[in-house]
C-alpha positions as CSV (number, residue, x, y, z in Angstrom):
1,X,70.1,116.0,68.4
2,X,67.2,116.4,70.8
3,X,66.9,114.6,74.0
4,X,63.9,112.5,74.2
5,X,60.5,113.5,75.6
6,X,59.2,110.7,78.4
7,X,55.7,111.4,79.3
8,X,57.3,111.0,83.0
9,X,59.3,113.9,83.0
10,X,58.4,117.6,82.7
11,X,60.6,119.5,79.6
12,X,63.2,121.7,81.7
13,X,64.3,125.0,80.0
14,X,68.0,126.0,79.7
15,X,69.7,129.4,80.3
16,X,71.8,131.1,78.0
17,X,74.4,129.4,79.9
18,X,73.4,125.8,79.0
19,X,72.2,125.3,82.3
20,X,68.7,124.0,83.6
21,X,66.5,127.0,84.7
22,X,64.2,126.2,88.1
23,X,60.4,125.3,87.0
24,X,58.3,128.4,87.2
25,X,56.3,128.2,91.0
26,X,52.6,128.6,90.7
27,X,51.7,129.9,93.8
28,X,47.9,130.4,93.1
29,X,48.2,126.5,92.9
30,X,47.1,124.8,96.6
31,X,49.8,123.2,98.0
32,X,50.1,119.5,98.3
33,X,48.7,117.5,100.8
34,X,51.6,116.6,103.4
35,X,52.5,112.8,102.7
36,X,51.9,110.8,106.4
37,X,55.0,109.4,107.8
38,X,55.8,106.6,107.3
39,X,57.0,103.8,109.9
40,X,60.4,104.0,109.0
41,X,60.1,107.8,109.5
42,X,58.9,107.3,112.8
43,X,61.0,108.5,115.6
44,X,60.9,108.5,119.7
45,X,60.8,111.2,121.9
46,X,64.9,111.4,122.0
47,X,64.4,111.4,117.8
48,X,65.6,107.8,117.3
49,X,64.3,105.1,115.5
50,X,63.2,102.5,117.1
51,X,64.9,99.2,117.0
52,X,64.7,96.8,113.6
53,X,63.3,93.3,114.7
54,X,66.6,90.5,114.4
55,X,66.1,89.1,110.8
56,X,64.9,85.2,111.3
57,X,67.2,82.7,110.2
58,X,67.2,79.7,109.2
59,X,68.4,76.7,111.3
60,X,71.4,75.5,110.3
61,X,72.7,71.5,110.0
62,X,73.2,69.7,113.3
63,X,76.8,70.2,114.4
64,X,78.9,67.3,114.1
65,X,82.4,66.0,114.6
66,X,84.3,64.7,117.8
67,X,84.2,68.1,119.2
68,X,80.4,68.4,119.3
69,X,79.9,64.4,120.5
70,X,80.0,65.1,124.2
71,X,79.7,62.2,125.6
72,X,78.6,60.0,123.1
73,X,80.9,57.9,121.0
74,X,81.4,57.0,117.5
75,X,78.9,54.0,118.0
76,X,76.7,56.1,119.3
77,X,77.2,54.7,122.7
78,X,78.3,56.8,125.8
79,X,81.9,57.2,126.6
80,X,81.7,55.8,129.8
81,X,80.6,52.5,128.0
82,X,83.1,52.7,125.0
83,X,86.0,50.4,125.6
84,X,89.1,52.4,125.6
85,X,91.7,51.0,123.1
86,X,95.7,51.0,123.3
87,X,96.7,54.2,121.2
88,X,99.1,52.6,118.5
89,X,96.5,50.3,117.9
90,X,93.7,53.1,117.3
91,X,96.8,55.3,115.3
92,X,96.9,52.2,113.6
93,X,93.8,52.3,112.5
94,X,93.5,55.4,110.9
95,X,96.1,54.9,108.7
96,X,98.8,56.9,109.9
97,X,101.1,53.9,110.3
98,X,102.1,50.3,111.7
99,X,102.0,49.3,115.1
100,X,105.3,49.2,115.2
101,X,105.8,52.7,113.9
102,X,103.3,54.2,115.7
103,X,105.2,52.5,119.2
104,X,108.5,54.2,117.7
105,X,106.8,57.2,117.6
106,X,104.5,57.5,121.1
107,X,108.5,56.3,122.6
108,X,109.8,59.4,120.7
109,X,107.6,62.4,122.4
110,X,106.2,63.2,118.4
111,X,102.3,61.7,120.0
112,X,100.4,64.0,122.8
113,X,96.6,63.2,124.1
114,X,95.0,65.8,125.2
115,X,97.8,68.2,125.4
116,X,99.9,66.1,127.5
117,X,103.2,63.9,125.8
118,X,101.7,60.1,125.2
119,X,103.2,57.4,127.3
120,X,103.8,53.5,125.5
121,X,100.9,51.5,126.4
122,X,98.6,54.4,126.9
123,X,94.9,54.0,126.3
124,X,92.3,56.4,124.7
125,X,88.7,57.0,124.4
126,X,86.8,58.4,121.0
127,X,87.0,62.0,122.9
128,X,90.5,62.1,123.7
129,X,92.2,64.5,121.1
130,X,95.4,63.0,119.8
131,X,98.0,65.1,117.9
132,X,101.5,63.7,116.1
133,X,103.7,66.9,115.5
134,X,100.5,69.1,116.3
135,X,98.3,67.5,113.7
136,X,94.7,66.9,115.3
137,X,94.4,62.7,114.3
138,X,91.1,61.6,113.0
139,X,91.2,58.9,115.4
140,X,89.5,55.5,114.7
141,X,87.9,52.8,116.9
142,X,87.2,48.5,116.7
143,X,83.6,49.8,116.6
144,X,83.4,51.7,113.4
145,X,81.5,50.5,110.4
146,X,83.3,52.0,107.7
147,X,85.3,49.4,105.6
148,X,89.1,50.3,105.4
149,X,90.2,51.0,101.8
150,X,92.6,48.5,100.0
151,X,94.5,49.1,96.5
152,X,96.0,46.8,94.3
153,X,98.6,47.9,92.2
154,X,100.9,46.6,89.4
155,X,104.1,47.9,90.4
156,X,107.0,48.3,87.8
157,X,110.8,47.6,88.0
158,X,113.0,50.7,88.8
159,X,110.5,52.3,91.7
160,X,110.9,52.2,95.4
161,X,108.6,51.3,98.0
162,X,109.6,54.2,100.2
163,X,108.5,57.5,100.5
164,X,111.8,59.2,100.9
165,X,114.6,58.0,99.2
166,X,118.0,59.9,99.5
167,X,119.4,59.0,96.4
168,X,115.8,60.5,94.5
169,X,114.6,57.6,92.9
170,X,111.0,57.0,91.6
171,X,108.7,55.9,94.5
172,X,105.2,53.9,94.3
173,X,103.2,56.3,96.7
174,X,103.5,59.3,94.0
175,X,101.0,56.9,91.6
176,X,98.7,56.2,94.6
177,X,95.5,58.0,94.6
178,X,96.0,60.9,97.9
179,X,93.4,60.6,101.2
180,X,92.6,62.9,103.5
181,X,92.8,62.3,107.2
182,X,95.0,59.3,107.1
183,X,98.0,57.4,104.5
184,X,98.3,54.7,102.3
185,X,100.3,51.7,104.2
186,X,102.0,49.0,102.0
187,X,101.4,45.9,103.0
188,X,104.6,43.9,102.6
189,X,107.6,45.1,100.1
190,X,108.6,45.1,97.1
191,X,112.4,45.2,96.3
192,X,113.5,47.8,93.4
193,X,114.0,45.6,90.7
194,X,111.0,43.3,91.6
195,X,108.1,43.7,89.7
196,X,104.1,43.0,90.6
197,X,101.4,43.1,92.9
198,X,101.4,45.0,95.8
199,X,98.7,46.1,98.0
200,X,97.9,49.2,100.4
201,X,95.6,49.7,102.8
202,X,94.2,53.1,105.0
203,X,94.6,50.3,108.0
204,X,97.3,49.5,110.0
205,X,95.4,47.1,111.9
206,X,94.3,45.4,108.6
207,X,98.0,45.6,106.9
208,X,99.7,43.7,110.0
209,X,97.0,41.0,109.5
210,X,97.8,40.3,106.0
211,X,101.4,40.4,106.8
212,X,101.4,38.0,109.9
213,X,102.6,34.7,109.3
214,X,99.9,33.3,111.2
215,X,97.4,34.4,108.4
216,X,99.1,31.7,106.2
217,X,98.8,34.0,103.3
218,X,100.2,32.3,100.2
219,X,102.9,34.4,98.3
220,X,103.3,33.3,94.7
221,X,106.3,34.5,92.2
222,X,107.2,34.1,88.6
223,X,110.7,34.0,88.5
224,X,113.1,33.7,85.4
225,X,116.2,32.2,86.7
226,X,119.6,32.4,84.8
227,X,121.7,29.3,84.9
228,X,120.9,25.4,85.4
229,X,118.0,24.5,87.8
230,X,119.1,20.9,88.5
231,X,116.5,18.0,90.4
232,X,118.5,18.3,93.1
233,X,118.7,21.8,93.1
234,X,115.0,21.6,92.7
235,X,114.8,19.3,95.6
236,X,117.1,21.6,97.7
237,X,114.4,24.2,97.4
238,X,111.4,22.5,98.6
239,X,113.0,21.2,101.6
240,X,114.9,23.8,102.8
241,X,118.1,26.1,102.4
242,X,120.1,27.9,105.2
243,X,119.8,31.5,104.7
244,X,121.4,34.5,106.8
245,X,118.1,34.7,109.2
246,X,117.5,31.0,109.4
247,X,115.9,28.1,107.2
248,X,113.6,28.8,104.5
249,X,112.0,26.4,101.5
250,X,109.6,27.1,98.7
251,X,106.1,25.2,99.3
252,X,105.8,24.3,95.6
253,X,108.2,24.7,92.6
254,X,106.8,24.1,89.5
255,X,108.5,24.5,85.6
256,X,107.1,26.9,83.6
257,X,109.3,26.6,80.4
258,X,111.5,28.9,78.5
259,X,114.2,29.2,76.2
260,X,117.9,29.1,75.9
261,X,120.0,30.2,79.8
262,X,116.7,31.5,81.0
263,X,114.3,29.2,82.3
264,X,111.2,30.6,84.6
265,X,109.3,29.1,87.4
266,X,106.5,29.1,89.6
267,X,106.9,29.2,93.3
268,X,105.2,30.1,96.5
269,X,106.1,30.2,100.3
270,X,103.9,31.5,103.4
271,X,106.5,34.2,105.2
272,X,107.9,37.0,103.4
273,X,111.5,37.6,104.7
274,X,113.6,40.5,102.9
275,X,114.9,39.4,99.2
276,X,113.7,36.1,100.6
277,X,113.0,34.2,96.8
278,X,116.6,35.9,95.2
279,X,118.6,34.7,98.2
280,X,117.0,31.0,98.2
281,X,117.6,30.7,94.4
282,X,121.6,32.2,95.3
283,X,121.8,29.4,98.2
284,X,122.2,26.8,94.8
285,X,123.9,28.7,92.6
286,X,121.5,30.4,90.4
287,X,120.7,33.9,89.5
288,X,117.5,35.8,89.6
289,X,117.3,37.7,86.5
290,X,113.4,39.0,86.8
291,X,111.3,38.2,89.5
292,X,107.2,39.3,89.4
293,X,105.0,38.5,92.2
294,X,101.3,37.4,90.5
295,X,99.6,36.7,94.1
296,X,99.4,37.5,97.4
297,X,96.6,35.5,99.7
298,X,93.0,36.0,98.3
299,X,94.4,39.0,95.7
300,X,95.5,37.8,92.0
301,X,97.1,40.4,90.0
302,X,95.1,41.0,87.4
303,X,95.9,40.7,83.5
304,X,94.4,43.8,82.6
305,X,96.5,45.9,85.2
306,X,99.0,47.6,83.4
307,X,102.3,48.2,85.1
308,X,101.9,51.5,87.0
309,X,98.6,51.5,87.7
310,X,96.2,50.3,90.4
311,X,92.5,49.4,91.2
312,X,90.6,49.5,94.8
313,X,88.6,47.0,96.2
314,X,84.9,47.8,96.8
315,X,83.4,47.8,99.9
316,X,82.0,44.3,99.9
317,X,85.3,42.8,98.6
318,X,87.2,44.9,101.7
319,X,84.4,43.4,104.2
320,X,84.5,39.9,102.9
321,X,88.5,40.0,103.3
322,X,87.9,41.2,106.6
323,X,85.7,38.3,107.5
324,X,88.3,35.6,106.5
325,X,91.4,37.3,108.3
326,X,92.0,36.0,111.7
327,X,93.1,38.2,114.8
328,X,97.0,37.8,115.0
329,X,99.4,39.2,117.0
330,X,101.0,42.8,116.3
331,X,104.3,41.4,114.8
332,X,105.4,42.7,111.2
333,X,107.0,40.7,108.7
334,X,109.2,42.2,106.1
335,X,108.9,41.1,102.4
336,X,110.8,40.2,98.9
């Protein structure tokens, strides 16, 4: 098969060999004009080229972060107007724990600021850098607009509000949705066979607010009790039984049918002490045989939440919460 003809190329000859014989040379033809040089081609006396002109480039975005602040905080004010804050409080705040753990922790040596081991009490500016374990903190200030985030979720018997667990059992923070630059912090506990809502929170600061006991945060429980409620029993319970860790009574008790040895009721109380509802019920001989928290302050569990999942507050709802808490002391409060 023949090799195409291009009106481009010139037909070459071959050899006997195959190979491509050199054009014939006219050399009555003038030769070409010499082609002038072009600026590339252009050298300097020592024969190099001259130097390209730097390629232009584009400005790039405006550097940010706490590294490129300076002086200026995250209000945008200068740092030597930003009020320094106590340092579990501001760890607090970004979520990585409680007060009281961060305290724990800063007492422990795991906390440096600026390179050097924190002390407890210790204040700190938005430019300090803080590290736990030699993880640069995202630290967080009073001052700063964005909302905290807060989950509810419909937790199931059989899981553990823990994240480790030695003896490996399910735990609620593996069906929590994962954040960068901070942790989700329970607010109040849930026992392992206790069923219902429980929140989270990025905020330490906000968690210890819902969990003091001078929010007056109403806790309310549907519990199925096994055994014979009587009136006085009843009665018992509303005024007050002595438990381990001191007095505690039920601010309302109210019937809410059933049949055969099981009977449930309604109750609700304003602290959350550790097994707190099962141990009252115990203090007059009965048995708790399913308890489900249904409401915690403001938050309702809703119907449509199945067991296992959970749903986040929007912004508004998180700012509107924030508005009706009070400032109360750091002091945390187990729960049922």
């Amino acid at each position: 098969m023949k090799p195409k003809r291009t009106p481009f190329r010139p037909t070459q000859g071959k050899t006997a060999a195959g190979k491509v014989a050199d054009a014939p040379v006219d050399r009555d033809r003038p030769a070409r004009a010499a082609r002038p040089p072009r600026p590339s081609d252009e050298r300097g006396e020592a024969g190099e080229r001259p130097a390209k002109p730097a390629p232009r480039r584009r400005p790039g975005p405006p550097a940010t972060g706490r590294a490129n602040r300076g002086q200026i905080a995250r209000n945008g004010k200068p740092v030597a107007e930003a009020k320094p804050e106590r340092l579990h409080k501001v760890l607090a705040q970004a979520g990585v724990g409680s007060r009281r753990e961060m305290e724990e922790w800063i007492a422990a040596g795991k906390v440096t600021v600026n390179g050097e081991p924190a002390k407890t009490g210790q204040s700190v500016v938005p430019t300090d850098k803080v590290k736990i374990g030699g993880r640069l903190i995202n630290i967080r200030f009073t001052g700063n607009s964005r909302a905290p985030r807060v989950l509810m979720y419909h937790k199931p018997e059989g899981e553990i509000v823990s994240r480790d667990d030695p003896d490996g059992r399910p735990s609620v923070f593996a069906a929590l949705p994962r954040i960068r630059g901070g942790r989700w912090i329970t607010v109040g506990r849930l026992d392992f066979n206790t069923s219902g809502l429980l929140l989270f929170t990025t905020s330490g600061e906000l968690a210890n607010k819902l969990m003091h006991p001078s929010s007056q945060l109403v806790r309310e429980y549907a519990v199925r009790v096994l055994g014979e409620l009587t009136p006085e029993a009843q009665k018992q319970l509303l005024e007050g039984v002595e438990l381990e860790d001191g007095k505690a009574s039920f601010a309302s008790l109210e019937d809410a049918g059933g049949e055969g040895a099981n009977r449930w009721f309604r109750v609700t109380l304003f602290e959350g002490r550790n097994r707190e509802v099962r141990r009252m019920f115990e203090a007059v001989g009965c048995t708790v045989s399913r308890l489900i928290r249904v409401r915690y302050g403001p938050f309702v569990l809703p119907p449509q939440l199945k067991r296992g999942r959970c749903r986040e507050l929007s912004e508004d709802e998180v700012k509107e919460l924030l508005r009706q808490l009070r400032p109360v002391p750091p002091i945390v409060q187990n729960e049922e």
